[in-house]
C-alpha positions as CSV (number, residue, x, y, z in Angstrom):
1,X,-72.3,-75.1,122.9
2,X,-70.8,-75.9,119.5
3,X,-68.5,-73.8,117.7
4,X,-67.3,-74.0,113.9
5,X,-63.4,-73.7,113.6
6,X,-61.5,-73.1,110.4
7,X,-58.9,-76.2,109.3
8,X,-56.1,-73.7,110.4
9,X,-57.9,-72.6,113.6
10,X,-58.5,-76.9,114.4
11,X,-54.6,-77.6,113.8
12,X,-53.7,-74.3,116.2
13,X,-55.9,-75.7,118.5
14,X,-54.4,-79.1,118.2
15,X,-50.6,-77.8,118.3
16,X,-51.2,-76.1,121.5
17,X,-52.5,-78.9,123.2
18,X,-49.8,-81.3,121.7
19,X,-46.9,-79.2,123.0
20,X,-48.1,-80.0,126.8
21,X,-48.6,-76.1,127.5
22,X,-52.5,-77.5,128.3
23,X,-54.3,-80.0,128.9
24,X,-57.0,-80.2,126.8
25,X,-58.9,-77.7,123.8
26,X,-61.3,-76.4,126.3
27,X,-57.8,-75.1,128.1
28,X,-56.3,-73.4,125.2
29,X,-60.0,-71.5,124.5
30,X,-60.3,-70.2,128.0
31,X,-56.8,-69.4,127.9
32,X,-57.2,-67.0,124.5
33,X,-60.9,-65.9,125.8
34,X,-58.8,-64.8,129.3
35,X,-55.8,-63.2,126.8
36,X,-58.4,-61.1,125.1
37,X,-60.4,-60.0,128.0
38,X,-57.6,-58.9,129.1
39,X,-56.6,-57.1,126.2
40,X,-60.0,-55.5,126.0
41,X,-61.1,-54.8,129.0
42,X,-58.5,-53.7,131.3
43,X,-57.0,-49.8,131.3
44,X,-53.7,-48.4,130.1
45,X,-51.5,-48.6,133.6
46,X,-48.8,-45.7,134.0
47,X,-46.0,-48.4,133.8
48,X,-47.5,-49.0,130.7
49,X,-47.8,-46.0,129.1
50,X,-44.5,-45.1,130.2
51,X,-42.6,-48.3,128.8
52,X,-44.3,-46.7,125.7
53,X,-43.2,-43.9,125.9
54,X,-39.3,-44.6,126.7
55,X,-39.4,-47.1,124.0
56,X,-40.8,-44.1,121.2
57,X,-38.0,-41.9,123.1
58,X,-35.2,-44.6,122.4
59,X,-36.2,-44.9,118.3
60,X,-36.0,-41.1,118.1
61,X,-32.1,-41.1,119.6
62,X,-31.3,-44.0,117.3
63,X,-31.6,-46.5,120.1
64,X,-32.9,-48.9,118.3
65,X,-31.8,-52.9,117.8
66,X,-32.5,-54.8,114.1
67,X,-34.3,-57.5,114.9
68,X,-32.3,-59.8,112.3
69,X,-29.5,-58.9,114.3
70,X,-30.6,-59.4,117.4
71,X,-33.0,-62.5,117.1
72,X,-29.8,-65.0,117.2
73,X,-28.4,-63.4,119.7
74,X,-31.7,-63.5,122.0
75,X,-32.3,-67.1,121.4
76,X,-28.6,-68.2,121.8
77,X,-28.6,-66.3,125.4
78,X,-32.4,-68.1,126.4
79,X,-32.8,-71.1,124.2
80,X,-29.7,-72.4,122.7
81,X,-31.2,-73.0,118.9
82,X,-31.4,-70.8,115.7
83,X,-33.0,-70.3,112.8
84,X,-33.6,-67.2,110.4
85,X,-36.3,-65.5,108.7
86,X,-37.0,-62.9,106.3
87,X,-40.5,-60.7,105.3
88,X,-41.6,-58.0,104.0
89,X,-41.0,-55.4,106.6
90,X,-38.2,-55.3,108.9
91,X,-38.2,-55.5,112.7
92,X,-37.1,-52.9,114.8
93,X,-36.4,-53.7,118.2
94,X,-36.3,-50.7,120.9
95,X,-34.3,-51.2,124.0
96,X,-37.3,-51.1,126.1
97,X,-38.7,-54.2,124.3
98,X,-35.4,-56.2,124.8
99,X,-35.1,-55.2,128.2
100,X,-38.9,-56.5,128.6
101,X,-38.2,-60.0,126.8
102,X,-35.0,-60.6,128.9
103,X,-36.9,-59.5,132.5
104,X,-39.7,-61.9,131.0
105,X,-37.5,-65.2,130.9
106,X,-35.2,-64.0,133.8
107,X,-38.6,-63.8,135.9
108,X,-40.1,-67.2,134.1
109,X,-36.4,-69.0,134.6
110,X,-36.5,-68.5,138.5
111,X,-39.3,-71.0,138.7
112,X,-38.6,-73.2,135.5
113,X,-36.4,-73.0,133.4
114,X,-38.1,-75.0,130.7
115,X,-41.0,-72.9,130.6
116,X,-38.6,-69.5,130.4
117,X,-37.1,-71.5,127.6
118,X,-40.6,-72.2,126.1
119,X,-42.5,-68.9,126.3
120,X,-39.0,-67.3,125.4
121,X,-39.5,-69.2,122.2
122,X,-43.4,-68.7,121.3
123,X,-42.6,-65.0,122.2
124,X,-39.8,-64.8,119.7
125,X,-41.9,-67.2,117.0
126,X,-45.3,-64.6,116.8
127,X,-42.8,-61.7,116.3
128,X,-40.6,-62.7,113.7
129,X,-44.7,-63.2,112.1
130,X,-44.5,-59.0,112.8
131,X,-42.6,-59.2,109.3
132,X,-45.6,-59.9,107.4
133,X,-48.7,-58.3,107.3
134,X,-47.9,-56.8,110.9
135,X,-51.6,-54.5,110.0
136,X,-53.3,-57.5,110.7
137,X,-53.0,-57.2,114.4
138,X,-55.3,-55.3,116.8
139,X,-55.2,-51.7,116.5
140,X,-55.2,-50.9,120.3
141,X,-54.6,-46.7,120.3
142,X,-51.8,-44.1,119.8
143,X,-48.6,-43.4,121.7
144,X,-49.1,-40.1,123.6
145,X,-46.0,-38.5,122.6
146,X,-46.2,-38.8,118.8
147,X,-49.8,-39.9,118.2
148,X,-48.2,-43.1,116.2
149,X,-51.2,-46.1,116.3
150,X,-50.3,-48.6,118.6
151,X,-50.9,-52.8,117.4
152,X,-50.9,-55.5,120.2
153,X,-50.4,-58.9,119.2
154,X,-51.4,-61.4,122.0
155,X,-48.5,-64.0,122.4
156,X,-49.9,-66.3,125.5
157,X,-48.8,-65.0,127.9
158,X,-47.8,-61.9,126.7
159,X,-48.6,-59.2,124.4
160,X,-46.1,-57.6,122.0
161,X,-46.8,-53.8,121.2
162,X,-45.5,-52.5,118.3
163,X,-45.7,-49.6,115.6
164,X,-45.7,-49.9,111.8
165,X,-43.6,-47.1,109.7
166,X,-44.8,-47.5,106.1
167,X,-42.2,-45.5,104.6
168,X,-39.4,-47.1,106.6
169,X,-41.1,-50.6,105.3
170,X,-40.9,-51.3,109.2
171,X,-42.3,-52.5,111.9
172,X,-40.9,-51.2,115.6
173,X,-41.5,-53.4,118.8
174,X,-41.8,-51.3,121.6
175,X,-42.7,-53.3,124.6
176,X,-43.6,-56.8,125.8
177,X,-45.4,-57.6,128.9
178,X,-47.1,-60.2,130.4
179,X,-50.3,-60.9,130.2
180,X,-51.0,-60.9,133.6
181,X,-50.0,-57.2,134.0
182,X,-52.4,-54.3,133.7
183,X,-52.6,-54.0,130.4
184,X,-53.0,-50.7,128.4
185,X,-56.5,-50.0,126.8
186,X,-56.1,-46.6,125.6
187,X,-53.3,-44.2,124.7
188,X,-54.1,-41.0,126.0
């Protein structure tokens, strides 16, 4: 089978293979085609829902992190390098979502400490993106509490949910899991 890519697409495609996260293109395609199955095909899991849920609960007390002053704190503590960023809207990170990065590396660093280090990294890259054009993301259902529409941006291996506040020019991160977890499919 032959597909067409875009220039952008081709150079993606080439990045992930030259980083040494896969072995070859066809890796990095079944890879994304596995990420988005999962994404679409799999139910919204209690644990889910109610990581959600807390993470609404913690933006309505005020519990609430910017991510500009946050994000150099995060990488200092799992990758030892900085660098800044600015966009359009700015990121809110809820407790929940902080508490779900560190378990992610914690988990990840038991094993290898280079990979925590790396997926620490292409977790934190995609969601500084969140500053721009965050509607561009999947549109994957609404929080049950306060009916707010849920985006989920697939990070391999995990997928970032977040919430977009127009008004507040902002963009709230609410949980991260792995990819490998039940992943929600609707918000009921």
């Amino acid at each position: 089978m032959g597909i067409s890519l875009s220039q952008e697409t081709e150079t993606l495609l080439a990045d992930r293979v030259k980083s040494g996260a896969y072995r070859s293109a066809d890796e990095v395609v079944h890879a994304a085609l596995r990420a988005l199955d999962a994404l679409e095909a799999s139910e919204f899991d209690a644990e889910a829902l109610d990581a959600i849920d807390s993470a609404e609960d913690q933006i309505e007390r005020g519990e609430v992190h910017e991510w500009k002053d946050v994000r150099e704190q995060v990488r200092a503590r799992f990758l030892e390098k900085r660098f800044r960023m600015s966009g359009s809207h700015r990121e809110i990170l809820a407790a929940q979502a902080l508490s779900d990065l560190s378990e992610i590396a914690s988990y990840i660093r038991q094993d290898s400490p280079q990979n925590a280090v790396i997926v620490a990294d292409e977790i934190l890259k995609a969601t500084d993106s969140l500053a721009f054009m965050p509607e561009r993301f999947r549109q994957v259902g609404v929080s049950r509490g306060r009916g707010s529409t849920i985006y989920a941006m697939v990070v391999r291996p995990s997928i970032v949910y977040c919430r977009i506040e127009q008004q507040a020019n902002a963009v709230y991160i609410l949980s991260i899991r792995h990819g490998n977890r039940r992943q929600p499919r609707r918000f009921p």
